[in-house]
C-alpha positions as a Markdown table, in Angstrom:
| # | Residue | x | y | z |
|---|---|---|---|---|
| 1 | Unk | 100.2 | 36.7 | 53.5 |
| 2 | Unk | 97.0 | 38.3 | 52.3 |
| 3 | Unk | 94.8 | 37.4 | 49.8 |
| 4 | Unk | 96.9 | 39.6 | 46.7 |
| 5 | Unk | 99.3 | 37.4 | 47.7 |
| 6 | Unk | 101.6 | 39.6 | 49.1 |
| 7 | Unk | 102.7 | 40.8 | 52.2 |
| 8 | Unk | 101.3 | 43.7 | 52.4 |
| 9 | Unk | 104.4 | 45.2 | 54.4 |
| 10 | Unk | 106.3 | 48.4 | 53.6 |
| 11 | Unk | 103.3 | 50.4 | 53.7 |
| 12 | Unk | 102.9 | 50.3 | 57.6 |
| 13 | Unk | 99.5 | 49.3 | 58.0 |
| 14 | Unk | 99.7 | 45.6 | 58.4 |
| 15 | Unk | 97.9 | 43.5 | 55.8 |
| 16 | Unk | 95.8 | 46.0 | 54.0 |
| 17 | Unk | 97.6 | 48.2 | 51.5 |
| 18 | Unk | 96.5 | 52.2 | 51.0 |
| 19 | Unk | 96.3 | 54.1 | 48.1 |
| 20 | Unk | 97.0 | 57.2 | 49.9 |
| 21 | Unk | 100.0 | 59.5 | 50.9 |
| 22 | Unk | 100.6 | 62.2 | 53.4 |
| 23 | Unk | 103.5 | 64.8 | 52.7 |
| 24 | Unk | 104.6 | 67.2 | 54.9 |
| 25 | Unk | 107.3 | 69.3 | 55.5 |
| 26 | Unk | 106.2 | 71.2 | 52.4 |
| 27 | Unk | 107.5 | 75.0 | 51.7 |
| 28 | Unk | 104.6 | 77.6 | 52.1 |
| 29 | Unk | 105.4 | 78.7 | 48.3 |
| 30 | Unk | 104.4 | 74.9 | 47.1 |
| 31 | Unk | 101.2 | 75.0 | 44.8 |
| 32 | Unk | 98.5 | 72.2 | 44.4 |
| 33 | Unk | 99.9 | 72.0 | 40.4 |
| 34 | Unk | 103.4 | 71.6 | 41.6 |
| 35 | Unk | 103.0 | 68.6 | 43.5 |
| 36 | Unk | 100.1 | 67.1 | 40.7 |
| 37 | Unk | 103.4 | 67.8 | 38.5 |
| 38 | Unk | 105.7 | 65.9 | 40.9 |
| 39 | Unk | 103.8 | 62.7 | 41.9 |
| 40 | Unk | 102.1 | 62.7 | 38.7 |
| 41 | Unk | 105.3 | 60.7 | 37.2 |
| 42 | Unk | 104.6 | 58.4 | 40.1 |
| 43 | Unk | 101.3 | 57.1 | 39.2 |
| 44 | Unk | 97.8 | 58.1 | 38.0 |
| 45 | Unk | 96.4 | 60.8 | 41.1 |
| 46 | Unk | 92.9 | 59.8 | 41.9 |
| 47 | Unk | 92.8 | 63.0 | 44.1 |
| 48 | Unk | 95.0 | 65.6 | 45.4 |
| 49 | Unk | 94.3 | 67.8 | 48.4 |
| 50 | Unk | 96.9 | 70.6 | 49.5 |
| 51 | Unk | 96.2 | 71.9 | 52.9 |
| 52 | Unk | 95.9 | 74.9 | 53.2 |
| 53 | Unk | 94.8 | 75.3 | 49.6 |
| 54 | Unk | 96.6 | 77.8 | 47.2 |
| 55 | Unk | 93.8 | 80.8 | 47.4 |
| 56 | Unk | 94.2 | 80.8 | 51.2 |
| 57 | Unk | 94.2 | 84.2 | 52.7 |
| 58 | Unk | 96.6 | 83.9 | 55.7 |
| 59 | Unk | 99.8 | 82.9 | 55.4 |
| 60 | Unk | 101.4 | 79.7 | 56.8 |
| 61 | Unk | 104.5 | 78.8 | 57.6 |
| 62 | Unk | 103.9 | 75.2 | 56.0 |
| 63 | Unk | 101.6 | 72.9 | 53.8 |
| 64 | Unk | 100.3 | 69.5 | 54.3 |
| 65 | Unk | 99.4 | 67.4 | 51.0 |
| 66 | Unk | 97.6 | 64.1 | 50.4 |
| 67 | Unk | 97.6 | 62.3 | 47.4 |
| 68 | Unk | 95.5 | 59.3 | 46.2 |
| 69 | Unk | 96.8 | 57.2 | 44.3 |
| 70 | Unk | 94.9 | 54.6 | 41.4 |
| 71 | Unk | 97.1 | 52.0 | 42.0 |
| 72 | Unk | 98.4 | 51.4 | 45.8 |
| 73 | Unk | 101.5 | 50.4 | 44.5 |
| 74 | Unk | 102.6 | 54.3 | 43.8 |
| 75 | Unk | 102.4 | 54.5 | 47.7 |
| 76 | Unk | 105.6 | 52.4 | 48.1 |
| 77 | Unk | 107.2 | 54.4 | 45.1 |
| 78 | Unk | 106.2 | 57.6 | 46.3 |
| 79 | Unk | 107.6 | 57.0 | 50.0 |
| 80 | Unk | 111.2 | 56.9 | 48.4 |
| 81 | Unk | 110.7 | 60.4 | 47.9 |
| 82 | Unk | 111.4 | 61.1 | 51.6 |
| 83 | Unk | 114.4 | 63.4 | 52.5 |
| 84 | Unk | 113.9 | 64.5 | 48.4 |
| 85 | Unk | 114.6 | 68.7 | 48.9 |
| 86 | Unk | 111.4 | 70.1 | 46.8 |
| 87 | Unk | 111.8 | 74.0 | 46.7 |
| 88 | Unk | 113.9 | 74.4 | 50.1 |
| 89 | Unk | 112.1 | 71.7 | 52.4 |
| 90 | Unk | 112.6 | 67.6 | 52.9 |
| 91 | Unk | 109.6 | 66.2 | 51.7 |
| 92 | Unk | 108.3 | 63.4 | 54.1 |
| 93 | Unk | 106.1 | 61.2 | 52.3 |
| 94 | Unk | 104.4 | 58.6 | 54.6 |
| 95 | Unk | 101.4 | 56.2 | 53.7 |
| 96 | Unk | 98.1 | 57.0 | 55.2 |
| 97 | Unk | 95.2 | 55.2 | 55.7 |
| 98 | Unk | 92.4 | 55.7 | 53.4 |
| 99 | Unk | 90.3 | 57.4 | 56.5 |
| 100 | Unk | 93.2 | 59.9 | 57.5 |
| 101 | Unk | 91.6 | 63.3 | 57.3 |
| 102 | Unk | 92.0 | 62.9 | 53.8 |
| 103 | Unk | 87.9 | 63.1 | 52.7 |
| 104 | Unk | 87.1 | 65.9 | 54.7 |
| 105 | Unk | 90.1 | 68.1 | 56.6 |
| 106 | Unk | 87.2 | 70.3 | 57.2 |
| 107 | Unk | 85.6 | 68.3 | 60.0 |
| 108 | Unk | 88.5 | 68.4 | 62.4 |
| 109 | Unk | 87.9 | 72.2 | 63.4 |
């Protein structure tokens, strides 16, 4: 157990618990206000990043998302989104650690 007194499992990173998603498999059309919207019933969003963002000038094929969370228990509710059909893709909603790329996407060039 850790020191919350939990398990700290479900979230798969051992012991310590994250307040962060990843969710891909989003629809190019998806906007950053869409999916504040949709995880917004979840939890309080600390941040939201949508990658790439909604002024991008090329098009892509598909979006990324990461959402942080207040409270790190949204990241277990959130998760049971997976295989949820958002606009005409299966979101997959995984927990990521706090370091993933999340801060800064633009440092992985």
């Amino acid at each position: 157990m850790n020191s919350g007194g939990g398990f700290g499992l479900g979230l798969g990173f051992g012991l310590t618990p994250t307040s962060v998603i990843q969710v891909t498999n989003l629809s190019s059309a998806v906007t950053s206000e869409q999916m504040r919207t949709l995880f917004s019933f979840l939890g309080e969003i600390e941040e939201l990043r949508l990658y790439p963002p909604d002024n991008a000038p090329l098009a892509f094929s598909s979006k990324v998302c990461y959402v942080k969370f207040r409270d790190p228990s949204s990241v277990g509710v959130a998760q049971h989104l997976t295989n949820t059909v958002f606009i005409d893709r299966a979101l997959i909603v995984v927990p990521c650690a706090e370091g993933c790329r999340f801060s800064l996407v633009d440092d992985c060039n």
